[in-house]
PASEBA-1860 file (N, C-alpha, C; in nm, 3 decimals):
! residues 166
1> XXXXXXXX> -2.136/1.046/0.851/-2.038/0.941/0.870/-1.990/0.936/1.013 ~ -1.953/1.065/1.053/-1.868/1.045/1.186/-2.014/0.970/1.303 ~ -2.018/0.961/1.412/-2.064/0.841/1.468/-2.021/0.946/1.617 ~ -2.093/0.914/1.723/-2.073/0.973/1.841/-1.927/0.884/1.918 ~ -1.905/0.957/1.989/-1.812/0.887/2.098/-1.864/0.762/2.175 ~ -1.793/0.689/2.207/-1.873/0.576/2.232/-1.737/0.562/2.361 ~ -1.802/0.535/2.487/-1.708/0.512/2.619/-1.736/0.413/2.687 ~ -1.654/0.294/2.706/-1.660/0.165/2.825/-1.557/0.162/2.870
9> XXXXXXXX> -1.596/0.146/2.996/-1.487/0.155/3.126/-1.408/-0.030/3.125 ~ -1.248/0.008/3.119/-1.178/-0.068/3.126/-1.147/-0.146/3.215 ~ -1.148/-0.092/3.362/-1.118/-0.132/3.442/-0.966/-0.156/3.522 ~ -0.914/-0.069/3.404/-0.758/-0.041/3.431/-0.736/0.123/3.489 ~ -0.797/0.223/3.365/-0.779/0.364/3.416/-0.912/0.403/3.354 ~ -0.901/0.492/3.324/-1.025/0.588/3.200/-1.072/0.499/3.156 ~ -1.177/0.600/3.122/-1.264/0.492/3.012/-1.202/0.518/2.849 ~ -1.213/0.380/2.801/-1.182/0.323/2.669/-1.273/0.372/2.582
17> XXXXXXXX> -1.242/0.506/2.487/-1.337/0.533/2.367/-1.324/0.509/2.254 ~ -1.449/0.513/2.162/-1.400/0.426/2.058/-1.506/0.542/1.956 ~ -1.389/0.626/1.836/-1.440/0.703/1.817/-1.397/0.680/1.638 ~ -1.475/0.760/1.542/-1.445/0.713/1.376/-1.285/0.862/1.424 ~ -1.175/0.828/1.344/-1.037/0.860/1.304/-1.069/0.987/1.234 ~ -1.009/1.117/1.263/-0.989/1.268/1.185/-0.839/1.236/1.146 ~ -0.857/1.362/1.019/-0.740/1.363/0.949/-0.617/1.372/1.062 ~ -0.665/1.432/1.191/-0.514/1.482/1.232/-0.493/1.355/1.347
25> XXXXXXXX> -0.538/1.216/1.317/-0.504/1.128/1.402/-0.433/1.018/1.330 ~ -0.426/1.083/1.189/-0.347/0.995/1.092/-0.180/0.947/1.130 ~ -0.104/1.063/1.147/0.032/1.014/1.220/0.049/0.876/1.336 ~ -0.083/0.914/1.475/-0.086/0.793/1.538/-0.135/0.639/1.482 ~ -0.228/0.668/1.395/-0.299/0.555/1.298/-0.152/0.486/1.281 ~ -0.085/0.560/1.188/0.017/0.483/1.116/0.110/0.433/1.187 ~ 0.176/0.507/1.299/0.261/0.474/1.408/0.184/0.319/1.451 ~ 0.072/0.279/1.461/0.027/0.175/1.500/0.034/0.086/1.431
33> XXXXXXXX> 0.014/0.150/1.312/0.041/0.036/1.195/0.179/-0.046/1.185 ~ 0.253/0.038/1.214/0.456/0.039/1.177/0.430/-0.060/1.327 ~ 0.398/-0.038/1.426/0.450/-0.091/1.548/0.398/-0.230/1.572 ~ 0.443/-0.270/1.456/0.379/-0.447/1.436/0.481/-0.521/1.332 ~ 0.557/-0.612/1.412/0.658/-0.718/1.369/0.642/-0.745/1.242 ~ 0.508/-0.787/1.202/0.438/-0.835/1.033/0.437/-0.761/0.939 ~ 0.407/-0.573/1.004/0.396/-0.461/0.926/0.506/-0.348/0.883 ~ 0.618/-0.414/0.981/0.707/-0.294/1.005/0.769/-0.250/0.833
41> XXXXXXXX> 0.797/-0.367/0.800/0.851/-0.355/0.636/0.750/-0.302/0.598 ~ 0.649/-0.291/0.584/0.555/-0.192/0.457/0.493/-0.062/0.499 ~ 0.509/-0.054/0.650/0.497/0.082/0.685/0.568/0.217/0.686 ~ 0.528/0.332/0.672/0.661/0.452/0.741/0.560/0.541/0.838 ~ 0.595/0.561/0.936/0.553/0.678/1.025/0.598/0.819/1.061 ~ 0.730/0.783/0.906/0.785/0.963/0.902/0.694/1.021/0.903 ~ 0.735/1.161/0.946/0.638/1.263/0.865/0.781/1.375/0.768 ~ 0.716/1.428/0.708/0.534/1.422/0.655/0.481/1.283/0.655
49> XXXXXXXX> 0.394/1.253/0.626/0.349/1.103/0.569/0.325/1.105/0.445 ~ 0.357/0.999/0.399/0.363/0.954/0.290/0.210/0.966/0.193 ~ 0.181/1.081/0.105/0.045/1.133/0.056/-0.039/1.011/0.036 ~ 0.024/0.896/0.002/-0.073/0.750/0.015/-0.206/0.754/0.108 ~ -0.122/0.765/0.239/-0.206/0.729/0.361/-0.302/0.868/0.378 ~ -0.287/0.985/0.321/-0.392/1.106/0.320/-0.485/1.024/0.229 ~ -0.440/1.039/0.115/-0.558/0.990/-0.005/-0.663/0.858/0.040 ~ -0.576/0.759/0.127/-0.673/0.618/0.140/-0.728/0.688/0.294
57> XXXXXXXX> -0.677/0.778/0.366/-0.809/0.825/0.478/-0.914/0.902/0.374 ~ -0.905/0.975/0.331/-0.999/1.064/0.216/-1.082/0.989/0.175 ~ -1.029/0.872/0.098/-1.180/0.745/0.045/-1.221/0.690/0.172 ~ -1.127/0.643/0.244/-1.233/0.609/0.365/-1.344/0.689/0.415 ~ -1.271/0.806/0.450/-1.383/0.909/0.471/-1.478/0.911/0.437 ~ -1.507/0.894/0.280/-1.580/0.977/0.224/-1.693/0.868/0.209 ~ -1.641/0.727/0.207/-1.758/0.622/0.178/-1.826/0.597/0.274 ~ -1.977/0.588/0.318/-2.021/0.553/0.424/-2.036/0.383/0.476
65> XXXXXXXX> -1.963/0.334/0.337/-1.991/0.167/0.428/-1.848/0.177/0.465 ~ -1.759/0.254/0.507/-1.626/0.220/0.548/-1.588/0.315/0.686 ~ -1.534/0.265/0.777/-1.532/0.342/0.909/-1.376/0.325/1.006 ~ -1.283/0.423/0.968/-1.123/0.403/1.011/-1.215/0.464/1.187 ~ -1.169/0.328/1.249/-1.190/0.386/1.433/-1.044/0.402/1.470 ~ -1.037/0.464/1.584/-0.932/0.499/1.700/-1.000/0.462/1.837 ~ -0.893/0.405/1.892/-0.966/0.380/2.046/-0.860/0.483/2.121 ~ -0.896/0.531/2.226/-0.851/0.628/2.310/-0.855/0.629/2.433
73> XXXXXXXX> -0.764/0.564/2.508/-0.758/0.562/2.652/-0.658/0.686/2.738 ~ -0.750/0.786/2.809/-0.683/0.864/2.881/-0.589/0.978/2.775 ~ -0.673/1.038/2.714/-0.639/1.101/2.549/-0.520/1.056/2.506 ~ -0.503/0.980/2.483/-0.392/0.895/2.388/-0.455/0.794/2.282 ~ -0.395/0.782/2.170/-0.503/0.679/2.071/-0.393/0.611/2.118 ~ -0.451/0.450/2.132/-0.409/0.337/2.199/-0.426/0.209/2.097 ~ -0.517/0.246/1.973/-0.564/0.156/1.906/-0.628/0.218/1.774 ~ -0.646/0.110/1.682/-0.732/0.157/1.548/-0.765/0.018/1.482
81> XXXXXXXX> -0.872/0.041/1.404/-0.907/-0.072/1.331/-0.997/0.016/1.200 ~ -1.021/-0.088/1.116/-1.110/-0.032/0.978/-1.246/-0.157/0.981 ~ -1.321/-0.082/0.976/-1.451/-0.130/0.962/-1.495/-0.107/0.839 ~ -1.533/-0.288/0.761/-1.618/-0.204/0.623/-1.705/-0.267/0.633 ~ -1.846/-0.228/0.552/-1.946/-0.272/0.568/-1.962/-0.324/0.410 ~ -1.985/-0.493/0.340/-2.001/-0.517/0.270/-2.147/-0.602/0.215 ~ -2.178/-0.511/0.092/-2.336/-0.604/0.052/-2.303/-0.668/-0.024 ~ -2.432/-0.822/-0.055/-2.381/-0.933/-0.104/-2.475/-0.997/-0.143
89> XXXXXXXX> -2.468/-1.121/-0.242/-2.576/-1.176/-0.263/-2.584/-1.290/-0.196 ~ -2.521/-1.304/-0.134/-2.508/-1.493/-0.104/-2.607/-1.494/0.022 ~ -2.623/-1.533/0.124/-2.728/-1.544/0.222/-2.794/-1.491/0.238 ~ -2.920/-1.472/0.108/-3.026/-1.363/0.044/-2.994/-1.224/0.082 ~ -2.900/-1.219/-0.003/-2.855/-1.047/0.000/-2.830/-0.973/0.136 ~ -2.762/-1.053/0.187/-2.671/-0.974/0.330/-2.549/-0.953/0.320 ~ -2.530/-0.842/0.437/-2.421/-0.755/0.466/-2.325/-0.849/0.567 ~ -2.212/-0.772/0.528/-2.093/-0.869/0.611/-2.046/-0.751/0.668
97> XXXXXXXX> -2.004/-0.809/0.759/-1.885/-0.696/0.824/-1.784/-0.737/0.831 ~ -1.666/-0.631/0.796/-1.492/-0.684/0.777/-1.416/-0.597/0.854 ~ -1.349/-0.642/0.940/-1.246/-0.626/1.077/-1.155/-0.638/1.041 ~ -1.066/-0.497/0.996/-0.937/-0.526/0.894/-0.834/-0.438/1.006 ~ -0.723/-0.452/0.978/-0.570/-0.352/1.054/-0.595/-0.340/1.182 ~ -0.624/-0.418/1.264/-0.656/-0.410/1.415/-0.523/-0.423/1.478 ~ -0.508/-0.318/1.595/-0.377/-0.277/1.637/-0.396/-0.214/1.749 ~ -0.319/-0.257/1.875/-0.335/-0.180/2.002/-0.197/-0.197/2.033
105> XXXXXXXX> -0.157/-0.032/2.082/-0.008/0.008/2.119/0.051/-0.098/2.157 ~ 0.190/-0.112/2.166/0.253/-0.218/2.225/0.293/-0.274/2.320 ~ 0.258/-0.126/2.387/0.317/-0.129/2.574/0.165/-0.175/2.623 ~ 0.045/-0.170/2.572/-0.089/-0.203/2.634/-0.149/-0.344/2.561 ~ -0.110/-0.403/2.539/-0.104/-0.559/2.470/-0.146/-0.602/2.607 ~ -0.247/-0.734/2.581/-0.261/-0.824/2.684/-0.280/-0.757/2.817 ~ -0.361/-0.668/2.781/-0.468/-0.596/2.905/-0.625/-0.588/2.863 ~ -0.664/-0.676/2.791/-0.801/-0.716/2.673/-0.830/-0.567/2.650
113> XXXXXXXX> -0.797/-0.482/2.635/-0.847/-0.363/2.549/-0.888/-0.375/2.387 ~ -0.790/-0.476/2.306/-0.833/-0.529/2.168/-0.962/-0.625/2.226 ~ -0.999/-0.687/2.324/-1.082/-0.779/2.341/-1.216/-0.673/2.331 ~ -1.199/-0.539/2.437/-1.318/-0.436/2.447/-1.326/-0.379/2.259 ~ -1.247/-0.385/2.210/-1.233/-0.293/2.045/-1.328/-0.386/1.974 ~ -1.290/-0.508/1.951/-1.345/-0.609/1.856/-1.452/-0.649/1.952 ~ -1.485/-0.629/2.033/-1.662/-0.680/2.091/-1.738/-0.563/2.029 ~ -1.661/-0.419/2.062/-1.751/-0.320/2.004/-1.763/-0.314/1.866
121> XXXXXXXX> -1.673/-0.379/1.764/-1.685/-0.368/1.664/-1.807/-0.460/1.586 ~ -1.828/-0.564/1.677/-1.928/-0.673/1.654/-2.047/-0.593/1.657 ~ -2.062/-0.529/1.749/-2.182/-0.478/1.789/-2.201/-0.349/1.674 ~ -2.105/-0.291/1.602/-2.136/-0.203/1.494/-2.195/-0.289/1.366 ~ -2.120/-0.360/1.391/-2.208/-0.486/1.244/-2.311/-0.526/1.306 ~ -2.361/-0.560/1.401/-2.479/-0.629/1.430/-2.608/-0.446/1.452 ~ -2.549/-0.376/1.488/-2.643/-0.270/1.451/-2.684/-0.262/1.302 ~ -2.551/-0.284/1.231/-2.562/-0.240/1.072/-2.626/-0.371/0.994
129> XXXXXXXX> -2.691/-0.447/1.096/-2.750/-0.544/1.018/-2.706/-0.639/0.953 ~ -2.539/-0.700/0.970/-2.489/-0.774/0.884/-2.505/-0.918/0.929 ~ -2.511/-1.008/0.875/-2.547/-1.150/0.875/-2.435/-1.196/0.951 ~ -2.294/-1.176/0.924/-2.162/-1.215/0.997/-2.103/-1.125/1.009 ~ -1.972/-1.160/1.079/-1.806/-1.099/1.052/-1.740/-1.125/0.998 ~ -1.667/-1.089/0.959/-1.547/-1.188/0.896/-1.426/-1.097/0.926 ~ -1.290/-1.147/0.919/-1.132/-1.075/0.985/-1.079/-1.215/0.870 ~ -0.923/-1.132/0.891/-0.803/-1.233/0.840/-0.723/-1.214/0.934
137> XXXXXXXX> -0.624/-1.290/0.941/-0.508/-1.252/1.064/-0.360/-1.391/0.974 ~ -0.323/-1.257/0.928/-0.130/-1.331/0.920/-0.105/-1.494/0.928 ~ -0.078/-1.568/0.876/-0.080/-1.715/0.903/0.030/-1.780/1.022 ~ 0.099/-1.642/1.030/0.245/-1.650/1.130/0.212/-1.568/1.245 ~ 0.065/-1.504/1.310/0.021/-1.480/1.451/-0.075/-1.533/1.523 ~ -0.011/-1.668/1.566/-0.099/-1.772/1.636/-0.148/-1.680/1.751 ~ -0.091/-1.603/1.845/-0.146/-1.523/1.963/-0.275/-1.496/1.897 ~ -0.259/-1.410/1.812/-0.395/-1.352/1.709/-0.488/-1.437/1.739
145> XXXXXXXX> -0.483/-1.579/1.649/-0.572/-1.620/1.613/-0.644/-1.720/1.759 ~ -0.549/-1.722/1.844/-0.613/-1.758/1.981/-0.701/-1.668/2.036 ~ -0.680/-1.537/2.038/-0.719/-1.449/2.058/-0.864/-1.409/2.001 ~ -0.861/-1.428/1.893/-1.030/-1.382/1.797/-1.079/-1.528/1.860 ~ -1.025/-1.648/1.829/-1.113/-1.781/1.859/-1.148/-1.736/2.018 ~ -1.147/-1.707/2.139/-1.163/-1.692/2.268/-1.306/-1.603/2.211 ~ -1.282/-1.524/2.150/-1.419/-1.424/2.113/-1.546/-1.475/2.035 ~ -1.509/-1.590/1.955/-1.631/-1.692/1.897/-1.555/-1.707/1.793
153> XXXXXXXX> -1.470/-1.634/1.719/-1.426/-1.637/1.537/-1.382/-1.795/1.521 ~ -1.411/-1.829/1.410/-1.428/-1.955/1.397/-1.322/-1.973/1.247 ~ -1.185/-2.021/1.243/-1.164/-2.062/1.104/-1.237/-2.168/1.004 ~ -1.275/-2.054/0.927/-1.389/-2.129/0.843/-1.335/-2.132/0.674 ~ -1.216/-2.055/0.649/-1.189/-2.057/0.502/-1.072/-2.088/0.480 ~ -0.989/-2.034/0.377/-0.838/-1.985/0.352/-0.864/-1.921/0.271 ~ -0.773/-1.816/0.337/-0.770/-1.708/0.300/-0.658/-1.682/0.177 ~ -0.607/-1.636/0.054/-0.497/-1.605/-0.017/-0.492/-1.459/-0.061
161> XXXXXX> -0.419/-1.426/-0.115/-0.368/-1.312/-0.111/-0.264/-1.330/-0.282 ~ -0.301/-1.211/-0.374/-0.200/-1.206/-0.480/-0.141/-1.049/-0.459 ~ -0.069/-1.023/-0.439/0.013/-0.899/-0.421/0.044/-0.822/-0.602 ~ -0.014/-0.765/-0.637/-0.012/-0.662/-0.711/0.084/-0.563/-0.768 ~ 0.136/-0.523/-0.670/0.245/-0.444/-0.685/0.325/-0.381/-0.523 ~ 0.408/-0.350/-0.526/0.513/-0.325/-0.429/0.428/-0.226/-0.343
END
C-alpha cells in the first residue's frame, strides 16, 4: 500500500512531498480537517482523538483501492487528501478516481500548493488506469470550485447528499 515519497519543487521553499498518511500523522490530518469554515462543526482535533478517526485510518489503510495522502513542505504536513480508487460498470468497466477532504493549512492557501496536490493526484488515477476523476466541493465554496475549474474539472452532475446520522 504505502507508495514511495514523491517530491516537486514549489518554488516557494523545499520541495513539496506527497507521501500515503501513518498512524502518527493522524492528529495533523485532523487539525486540517477542523481548520475549514464548512468543517469546523463536525470536526475535533482534541487529543486523544476521537477512536472514530483511528478506526476509519485502519480501513483506509488496510484497503488497497483507498490512499489517505499528506503533503509535506519543509517537514511540516501542510496538506491531505483521500484518494479512492473506484471499479465500475458503466464506460465498459472502468475505474474512477475520487478526490475527497482536500485541505491545505490555512496560512499557505493561495500559494497553488493544492494546485501541485490535485495535479499529482490526477496523475495517481491516470497511472491507476482510471477513465476519469471525479471530486465534490460544498455548494457554498465558490473559491473551490473556481479553483478545480482552472485545473479542467468540469461541473457535470449534482451532487446530493442524505445524512444518516449525526
Amino acid at each position: 500500500m504505502d507508495s514511495p515519497t514523491i517530491a516537486t519543487r514549489n518554488g516557494n521553499a523545499g520541495a513539496l512531498l506527497f507521501r500515503d498518511a501513518t498512524r502518527a500523522d493522524l492528529p495533523a490530518i485532523v487539525q486540517l480537517l477542523w481548520d475549514d469554515e464548512t468543517a469546523r462543526h463536525r470536526e475535533d482535533p482534541s487529543e486523544p482523538l476521537d477512536p472514530r478517526y483511528i478506526a476509519a485510518f485502519e480501513a483506509i489503510h488496510a484497503d488497497p483501492n483507498q490512499r489517505l495522502i499528506v503533503a509535506e513542505l519543509d517537514v511540516r504536513i501542510i496538506g491531505t487528501m483521500q484518494l479512492s480508487f473506484l471499479p465500475g460498470l458503466s464506460f465498459r468497466g472502468s475505474w474512477r478516481g475520487l478526490i475527497e477532504a482536500v485541505r491545505i493549512a490555512g496560512d499557505l492557501r493561495g500559494r497553488r500548493l493544492g494546485e501541485q496536490m490535485i495535479l499529482w493526484a490526477v496523475e495517481q488515477c491516470r497511472a491507476r488506469d482510471c477513465k476519469l476523476v471525479q471530486l465534490t466541493s460544498t455548494a457554498t465554496r465558490t473559491a473551490a470550485h473556481r479553483f478545480y475549474a482552472r485545473l479542467g474539472f468540469v461541473q457535470s452532475h449534482v451532487g446530493m447528499k442524505l445524512h444518516l446520522r449525526d
